[in-house]
N, CA, C and O atoms as CSV, one atom per row, in Angstrom:
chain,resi,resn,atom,element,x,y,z
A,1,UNK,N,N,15.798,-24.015,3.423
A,1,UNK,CA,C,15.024,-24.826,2.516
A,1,UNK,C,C,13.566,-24.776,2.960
A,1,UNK,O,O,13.294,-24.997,4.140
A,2,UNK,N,N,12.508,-24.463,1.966
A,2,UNK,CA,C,11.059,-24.940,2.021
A,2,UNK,C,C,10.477,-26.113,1.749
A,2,UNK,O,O,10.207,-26.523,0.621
A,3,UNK,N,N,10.339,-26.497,2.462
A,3,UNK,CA,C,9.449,-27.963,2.876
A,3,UNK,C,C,8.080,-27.924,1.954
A,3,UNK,O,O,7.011,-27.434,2.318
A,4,UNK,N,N,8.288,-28.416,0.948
A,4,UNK,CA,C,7.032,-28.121,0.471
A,4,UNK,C,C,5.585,-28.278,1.025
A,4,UNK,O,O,4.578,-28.043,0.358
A,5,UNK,N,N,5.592,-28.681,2.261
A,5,UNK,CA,C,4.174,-28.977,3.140
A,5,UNK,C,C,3.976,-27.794,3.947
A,5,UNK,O,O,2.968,-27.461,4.572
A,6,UNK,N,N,5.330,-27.088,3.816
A,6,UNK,CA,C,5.188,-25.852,4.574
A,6,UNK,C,C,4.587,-24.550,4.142
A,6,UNK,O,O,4.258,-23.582,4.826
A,7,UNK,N,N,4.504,-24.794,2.550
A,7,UNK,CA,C,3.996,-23.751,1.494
A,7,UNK,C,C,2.984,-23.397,1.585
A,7,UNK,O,O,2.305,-23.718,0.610
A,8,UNK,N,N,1.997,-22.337,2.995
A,8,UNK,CA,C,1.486,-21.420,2.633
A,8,UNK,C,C,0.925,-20.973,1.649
A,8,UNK,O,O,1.681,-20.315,0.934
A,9,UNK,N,N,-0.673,-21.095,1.109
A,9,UNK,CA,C,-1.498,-20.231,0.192
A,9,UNK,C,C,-2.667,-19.428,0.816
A,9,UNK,O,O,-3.575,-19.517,1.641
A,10,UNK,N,N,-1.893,-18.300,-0.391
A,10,UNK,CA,C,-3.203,-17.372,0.015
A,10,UNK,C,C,-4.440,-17.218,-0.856
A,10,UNK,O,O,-4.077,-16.445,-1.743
A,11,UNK,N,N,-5.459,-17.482,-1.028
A,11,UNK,CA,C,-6.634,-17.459,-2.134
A,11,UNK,C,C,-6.498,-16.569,-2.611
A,11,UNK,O,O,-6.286,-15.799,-1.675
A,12,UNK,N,N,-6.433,-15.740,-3.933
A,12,UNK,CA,C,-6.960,-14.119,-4.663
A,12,UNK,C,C,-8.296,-14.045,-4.953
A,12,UNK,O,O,-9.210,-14.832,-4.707
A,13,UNK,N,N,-8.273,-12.678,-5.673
A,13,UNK,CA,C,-10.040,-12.589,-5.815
A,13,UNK,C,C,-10.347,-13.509,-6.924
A,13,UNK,O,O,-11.544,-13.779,-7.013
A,14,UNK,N,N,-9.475,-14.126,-7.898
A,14,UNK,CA,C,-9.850,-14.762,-9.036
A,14,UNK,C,C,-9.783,-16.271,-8.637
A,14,UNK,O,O,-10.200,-17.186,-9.347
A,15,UNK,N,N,-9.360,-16.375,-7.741
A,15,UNK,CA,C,-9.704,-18.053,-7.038
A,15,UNK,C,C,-8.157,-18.347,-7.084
A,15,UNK,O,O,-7.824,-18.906,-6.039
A,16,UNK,N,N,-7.361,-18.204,-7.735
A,16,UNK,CA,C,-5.624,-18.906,-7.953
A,16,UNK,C,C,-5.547,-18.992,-6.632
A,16,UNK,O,O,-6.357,-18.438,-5.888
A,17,UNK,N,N,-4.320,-19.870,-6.132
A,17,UNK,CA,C,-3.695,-19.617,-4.887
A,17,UNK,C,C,-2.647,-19.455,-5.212
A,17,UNK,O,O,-2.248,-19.982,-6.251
A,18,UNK,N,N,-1.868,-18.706,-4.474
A,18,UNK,CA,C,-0.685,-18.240,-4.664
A,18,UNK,C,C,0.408,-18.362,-3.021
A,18,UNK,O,O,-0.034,-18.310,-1.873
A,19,UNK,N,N,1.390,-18.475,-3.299
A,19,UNK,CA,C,2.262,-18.663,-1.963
A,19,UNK,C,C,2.491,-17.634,-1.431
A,19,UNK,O,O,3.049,-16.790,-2.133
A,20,UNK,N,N,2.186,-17.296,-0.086
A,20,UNK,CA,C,2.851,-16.345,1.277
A,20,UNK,C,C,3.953,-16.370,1.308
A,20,UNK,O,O,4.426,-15.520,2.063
A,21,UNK,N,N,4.881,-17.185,0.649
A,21,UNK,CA,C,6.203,-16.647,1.340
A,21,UNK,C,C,7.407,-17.006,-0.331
A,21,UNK,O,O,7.431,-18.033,-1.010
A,22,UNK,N,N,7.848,-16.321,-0.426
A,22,UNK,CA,C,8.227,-16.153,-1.484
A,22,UNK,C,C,10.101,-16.154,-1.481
A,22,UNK,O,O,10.677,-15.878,-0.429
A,23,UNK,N,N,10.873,-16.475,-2.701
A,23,UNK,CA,C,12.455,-16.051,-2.517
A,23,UNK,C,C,12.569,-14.704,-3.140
A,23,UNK,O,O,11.823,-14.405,-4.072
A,24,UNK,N,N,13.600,-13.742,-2.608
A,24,UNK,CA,C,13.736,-12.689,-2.993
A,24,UNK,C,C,15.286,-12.931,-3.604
A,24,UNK,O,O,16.131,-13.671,-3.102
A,25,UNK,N,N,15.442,-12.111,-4.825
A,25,UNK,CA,C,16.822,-11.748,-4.969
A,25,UNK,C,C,17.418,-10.470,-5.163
A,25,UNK,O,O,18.030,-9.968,-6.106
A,26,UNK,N,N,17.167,-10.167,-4.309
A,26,UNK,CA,C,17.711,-8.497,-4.184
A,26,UNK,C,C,19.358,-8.683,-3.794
A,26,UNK,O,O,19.567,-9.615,-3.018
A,27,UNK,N,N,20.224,-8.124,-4.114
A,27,UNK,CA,C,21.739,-8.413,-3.696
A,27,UNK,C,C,21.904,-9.394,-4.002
A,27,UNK,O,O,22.650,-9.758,-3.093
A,28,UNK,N,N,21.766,-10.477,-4.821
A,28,UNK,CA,C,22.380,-11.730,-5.057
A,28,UNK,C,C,23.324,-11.410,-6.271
A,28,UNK,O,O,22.966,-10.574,-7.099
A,29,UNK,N,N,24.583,-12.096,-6.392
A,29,UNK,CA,C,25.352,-11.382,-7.425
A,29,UNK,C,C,25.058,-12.145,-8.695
A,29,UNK,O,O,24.690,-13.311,-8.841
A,30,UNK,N,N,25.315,-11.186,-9.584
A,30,UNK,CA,C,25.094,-11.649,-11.084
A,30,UNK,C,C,25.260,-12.781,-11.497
A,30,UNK,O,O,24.410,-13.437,-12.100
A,31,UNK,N,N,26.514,-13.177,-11.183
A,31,UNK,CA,C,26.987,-14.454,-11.858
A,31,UNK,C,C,26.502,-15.494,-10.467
A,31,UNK,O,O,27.348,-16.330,-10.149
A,32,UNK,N,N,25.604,-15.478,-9.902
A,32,UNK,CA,C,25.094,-17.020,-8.916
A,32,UNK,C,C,23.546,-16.862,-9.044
A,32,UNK,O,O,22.850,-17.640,-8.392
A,33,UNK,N,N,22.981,-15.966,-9.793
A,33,UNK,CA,C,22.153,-15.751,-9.700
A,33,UNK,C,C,20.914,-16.851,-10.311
A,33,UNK,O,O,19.991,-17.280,-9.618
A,34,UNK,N,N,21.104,-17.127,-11.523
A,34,UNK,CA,C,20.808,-18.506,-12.244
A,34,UNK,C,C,20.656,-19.551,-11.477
A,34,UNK,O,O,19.793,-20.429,-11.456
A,35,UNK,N,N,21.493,-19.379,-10.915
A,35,UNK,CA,C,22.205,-20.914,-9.910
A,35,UNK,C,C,21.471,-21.362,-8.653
A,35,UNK,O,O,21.088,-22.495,-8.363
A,36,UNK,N,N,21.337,-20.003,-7.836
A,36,UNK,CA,C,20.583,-19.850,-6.774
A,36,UNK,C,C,19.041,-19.687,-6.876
A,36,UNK,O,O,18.220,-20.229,-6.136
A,37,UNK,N,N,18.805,-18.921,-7.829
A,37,UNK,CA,C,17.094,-19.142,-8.009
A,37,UNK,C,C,16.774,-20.799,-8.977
A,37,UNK,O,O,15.651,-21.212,-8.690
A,38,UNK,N,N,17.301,-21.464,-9.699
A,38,UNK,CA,C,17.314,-22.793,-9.587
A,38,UNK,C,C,17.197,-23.863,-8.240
A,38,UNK,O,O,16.319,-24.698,-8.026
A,39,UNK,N,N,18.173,-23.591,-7.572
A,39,UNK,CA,C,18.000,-24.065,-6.214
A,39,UNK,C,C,17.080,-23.921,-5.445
A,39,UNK,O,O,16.632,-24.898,-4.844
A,40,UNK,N,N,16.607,-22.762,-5.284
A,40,UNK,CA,C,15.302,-22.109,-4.987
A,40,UNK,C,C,14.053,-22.669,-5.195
A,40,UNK,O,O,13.220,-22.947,-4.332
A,41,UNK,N,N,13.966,-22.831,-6.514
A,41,UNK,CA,C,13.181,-23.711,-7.010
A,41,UNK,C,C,12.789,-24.996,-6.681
A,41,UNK,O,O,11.785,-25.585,-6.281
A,42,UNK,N,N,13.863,-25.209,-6.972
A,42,UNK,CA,C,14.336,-26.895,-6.563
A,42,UNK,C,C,14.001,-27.262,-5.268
A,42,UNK,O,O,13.811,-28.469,-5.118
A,43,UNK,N,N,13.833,-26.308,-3.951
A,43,UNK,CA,C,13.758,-26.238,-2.838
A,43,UNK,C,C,12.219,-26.143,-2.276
A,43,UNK,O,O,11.898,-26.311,-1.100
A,44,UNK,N,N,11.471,-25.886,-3.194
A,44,UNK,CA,C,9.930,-25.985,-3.167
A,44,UNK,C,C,9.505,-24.541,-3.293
A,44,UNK,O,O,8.304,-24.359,-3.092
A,45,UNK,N,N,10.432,-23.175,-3.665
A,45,UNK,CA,C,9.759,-22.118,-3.808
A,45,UNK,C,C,9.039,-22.098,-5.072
A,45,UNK,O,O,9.251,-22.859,-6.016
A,46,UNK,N,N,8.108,-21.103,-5.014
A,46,UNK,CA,C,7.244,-21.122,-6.577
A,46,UNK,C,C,6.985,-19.788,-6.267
A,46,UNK,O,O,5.935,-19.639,-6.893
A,47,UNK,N,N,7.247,-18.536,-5.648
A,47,UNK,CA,C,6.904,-17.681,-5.816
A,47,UNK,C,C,8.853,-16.954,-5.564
A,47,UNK,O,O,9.751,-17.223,-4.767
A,48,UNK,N,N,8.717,-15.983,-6.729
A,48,UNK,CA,C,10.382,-15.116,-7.074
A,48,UNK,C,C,9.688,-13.795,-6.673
A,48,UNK,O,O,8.555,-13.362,-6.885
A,49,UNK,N,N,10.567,-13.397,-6.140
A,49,UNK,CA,C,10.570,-11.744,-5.913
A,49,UNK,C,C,11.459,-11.113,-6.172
A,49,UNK,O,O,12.511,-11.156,-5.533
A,50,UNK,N,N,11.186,-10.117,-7.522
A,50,UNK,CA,C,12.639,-9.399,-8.322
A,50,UNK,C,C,11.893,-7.818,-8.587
A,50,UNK,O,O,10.727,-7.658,-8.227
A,51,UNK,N,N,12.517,-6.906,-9.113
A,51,UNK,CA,C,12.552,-6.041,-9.443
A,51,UNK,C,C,13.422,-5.243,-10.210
A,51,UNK,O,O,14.606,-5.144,-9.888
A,52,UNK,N,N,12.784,-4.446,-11.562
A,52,UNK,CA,C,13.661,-4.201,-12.328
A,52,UNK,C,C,14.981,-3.333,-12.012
A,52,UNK,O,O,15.988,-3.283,-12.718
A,53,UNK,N,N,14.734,-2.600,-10.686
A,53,UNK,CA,C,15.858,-1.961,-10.613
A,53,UNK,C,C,17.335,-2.859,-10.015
A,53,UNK,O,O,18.466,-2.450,-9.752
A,54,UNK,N,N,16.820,-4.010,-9.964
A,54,UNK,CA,C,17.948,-4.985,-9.611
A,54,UNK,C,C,18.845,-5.296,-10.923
A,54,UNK,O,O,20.040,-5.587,-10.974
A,55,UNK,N,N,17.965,-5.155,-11.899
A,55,UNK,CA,C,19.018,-5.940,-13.281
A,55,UNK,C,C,19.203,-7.423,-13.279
A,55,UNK,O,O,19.738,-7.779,-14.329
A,56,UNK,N,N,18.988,-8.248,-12.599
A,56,UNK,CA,C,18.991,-9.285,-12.851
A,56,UNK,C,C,17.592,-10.573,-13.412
A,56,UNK,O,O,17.176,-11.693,-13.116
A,57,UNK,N,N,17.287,-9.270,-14.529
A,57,UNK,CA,C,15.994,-10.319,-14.596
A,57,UNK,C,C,16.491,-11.376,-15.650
A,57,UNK,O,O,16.023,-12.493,-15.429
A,58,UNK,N,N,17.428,-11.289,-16.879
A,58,UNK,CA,C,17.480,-12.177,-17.701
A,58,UNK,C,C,18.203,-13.431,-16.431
A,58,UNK,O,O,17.788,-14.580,-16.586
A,59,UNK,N,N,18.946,-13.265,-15.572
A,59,UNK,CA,C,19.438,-14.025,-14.687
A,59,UNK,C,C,18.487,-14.980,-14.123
A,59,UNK,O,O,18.694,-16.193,-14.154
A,60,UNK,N,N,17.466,-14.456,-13.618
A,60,UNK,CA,C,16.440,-14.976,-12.754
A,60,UNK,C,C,15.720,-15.608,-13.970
A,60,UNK,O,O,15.032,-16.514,-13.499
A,61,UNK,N,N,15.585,-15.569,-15.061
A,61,UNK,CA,C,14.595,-16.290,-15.937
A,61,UNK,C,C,15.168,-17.197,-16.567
A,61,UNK,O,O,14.535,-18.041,-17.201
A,62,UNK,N,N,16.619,-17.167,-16.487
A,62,UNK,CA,C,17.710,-18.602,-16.916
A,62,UNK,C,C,17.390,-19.124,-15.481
A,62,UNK,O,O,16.587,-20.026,-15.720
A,63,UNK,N,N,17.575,-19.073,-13.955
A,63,UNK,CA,C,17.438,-19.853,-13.115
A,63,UNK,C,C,16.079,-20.739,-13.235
A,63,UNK,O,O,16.066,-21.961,-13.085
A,64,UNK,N,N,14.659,-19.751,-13.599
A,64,UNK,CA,C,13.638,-20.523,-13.583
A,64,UNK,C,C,13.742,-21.689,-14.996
A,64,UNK,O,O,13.309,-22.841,-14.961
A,65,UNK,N,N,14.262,-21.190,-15.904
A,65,UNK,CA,C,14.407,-22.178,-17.704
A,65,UNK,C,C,15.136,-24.000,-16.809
A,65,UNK,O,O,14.792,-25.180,-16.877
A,66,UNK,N,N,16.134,-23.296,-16.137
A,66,UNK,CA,C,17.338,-24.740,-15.591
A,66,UNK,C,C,16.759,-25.368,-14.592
A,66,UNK,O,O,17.151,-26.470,-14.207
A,67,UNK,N,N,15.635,-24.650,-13.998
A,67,UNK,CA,C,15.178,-25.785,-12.596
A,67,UNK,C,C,14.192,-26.777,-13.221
A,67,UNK,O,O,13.884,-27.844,-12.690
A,68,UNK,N,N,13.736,-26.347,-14.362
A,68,UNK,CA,C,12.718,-27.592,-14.893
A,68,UNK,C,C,11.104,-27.573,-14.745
A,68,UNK,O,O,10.280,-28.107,-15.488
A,69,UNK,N,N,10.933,-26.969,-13.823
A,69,UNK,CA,C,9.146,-26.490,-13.107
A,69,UNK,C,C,8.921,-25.892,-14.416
A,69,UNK,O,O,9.686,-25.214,-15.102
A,70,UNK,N,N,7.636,-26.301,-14.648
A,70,UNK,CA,C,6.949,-25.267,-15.746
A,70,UNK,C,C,6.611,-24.255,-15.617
A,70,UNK,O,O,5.547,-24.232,-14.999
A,71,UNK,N,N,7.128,-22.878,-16.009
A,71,UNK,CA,C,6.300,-21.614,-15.766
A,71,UNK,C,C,5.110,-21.255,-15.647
A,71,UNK,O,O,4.763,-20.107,-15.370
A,72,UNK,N,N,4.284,-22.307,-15.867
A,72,UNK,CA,C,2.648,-21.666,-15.042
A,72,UNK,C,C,2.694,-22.064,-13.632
A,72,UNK,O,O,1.754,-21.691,-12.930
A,73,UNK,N,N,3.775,-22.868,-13.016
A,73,UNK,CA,C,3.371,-23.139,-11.835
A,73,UNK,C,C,4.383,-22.734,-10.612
A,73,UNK,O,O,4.598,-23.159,-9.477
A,74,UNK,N,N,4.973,-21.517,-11.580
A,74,UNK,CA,C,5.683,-20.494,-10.346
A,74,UNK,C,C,4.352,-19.044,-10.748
A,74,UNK,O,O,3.441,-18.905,-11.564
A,75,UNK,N,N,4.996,-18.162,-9.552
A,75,UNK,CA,C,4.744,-16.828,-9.347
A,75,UNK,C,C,5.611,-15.850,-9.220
A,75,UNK,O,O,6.115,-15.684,-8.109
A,76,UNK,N,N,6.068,-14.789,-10.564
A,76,UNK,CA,C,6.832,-13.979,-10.425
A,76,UNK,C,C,6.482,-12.464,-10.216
A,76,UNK,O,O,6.148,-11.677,-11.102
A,77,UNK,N,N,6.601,-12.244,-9.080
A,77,UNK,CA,C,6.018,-10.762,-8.331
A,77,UNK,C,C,7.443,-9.960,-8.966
A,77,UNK,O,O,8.522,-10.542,-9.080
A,78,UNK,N,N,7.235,-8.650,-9.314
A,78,UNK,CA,C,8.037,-7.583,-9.300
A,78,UNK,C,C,7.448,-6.051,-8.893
A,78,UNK,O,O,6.243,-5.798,-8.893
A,79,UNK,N,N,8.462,-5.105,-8.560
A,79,UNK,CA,C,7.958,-4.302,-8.174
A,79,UNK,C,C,8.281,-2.634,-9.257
A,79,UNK,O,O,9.409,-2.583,-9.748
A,80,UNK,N,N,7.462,-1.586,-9.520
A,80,UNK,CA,C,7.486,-0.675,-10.136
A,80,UNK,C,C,8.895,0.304,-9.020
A,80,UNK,O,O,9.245,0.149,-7.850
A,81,UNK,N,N,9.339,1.248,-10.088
A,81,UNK,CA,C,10.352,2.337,-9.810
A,81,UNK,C,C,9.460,3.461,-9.671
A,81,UNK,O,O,8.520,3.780,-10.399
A,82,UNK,N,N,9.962,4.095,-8.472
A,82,UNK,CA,C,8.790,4.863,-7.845
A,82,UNK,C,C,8.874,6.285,-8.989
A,82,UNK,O,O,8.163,7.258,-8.738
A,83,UNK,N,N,9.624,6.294,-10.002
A,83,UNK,CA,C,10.028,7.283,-10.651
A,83,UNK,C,C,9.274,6.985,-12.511
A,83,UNK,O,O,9.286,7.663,-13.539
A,84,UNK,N,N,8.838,5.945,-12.229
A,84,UNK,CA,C,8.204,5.158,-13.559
A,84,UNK,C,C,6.659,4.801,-13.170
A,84,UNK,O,O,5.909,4.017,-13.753
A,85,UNK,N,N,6.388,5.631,-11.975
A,85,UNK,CA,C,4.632,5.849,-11.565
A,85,UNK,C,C,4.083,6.942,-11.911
A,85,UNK,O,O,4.824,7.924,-11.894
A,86,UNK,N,N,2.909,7.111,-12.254
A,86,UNK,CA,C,1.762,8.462,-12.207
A,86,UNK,C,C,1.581,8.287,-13.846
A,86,UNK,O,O,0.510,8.033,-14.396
A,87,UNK,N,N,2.872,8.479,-14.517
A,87,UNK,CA,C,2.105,8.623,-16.098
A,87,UNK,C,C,1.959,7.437,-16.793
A,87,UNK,O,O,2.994,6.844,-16.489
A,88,UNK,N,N,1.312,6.683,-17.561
A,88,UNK,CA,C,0.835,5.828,-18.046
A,88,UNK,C,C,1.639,5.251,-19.086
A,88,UNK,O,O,1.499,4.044,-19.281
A,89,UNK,N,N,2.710,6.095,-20.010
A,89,UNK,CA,C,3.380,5.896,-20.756
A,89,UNK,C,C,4.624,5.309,-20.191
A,89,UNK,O,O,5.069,4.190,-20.445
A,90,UNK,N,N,5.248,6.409,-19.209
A,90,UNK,CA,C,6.303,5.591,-18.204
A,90,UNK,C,C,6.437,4.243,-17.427
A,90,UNK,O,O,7.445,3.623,-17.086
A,91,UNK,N,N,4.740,3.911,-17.204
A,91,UNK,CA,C,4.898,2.917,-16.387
A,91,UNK,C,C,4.510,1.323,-17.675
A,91,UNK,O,O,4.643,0.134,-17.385
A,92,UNK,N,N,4.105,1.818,-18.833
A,92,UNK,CA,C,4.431,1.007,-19.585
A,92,UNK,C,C,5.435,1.208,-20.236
A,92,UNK,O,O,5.319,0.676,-21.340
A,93,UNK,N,N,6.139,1.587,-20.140
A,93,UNK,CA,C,8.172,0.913,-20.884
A,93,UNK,C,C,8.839,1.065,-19.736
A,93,UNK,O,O,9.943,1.603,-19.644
A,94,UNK,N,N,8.056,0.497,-18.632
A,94,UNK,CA,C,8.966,0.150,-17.216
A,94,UNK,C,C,9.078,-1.348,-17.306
A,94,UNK,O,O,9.702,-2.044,-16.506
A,95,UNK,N,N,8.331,-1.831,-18.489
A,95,UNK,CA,C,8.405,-3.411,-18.488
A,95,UNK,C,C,8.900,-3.475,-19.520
A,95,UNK,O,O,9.181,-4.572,-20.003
């Protein structure tokens, strides 16, 4: 659990702060997935770390809908498929 006093910000160049330490769900299984990034939430995280090659993004965006936090006041980092880089077309219908 994160202590929310424990939450770490880092300034960006546009002034936001954003949290250092983030939940990841890489390997979390499909069906807890909702459940656990809710909890997550609930636990004082505000920053998700997913990626499309996981498949669980409609999962992770029902967990953030059920925890109640308003979506401007998380941070959802994801990461590109190293195979959906260089051309411009690929890396837009990677989203």
């Amino acid at each position: 659990m994160l202590n929310e006093d424990q939450q770490k910000l880092i300034k960006l160049s546009n002034g936001i702060e954003m949290p250092q330490i983030g939940f990841g769900v890489w390997k979390i299984p499909f069906n807890q997935t909702a459940k656990i990034v809710t909890n997550a939430i609930k636990n004082h995280y505000r920053l998700i770390d997913t990626a499309k090659q996981y498949g669980n993004e409609k999962q992770v965006g029902q967990g953030i809908k059920d925890s109640g936090i308003e979506r401007e006041q998380l941070f959802l980092t994801t990461k590109i498929f190293n195979g959906d880089q260089g051309d411009i077309d690929k890396l837009r219908n990677a989203f």
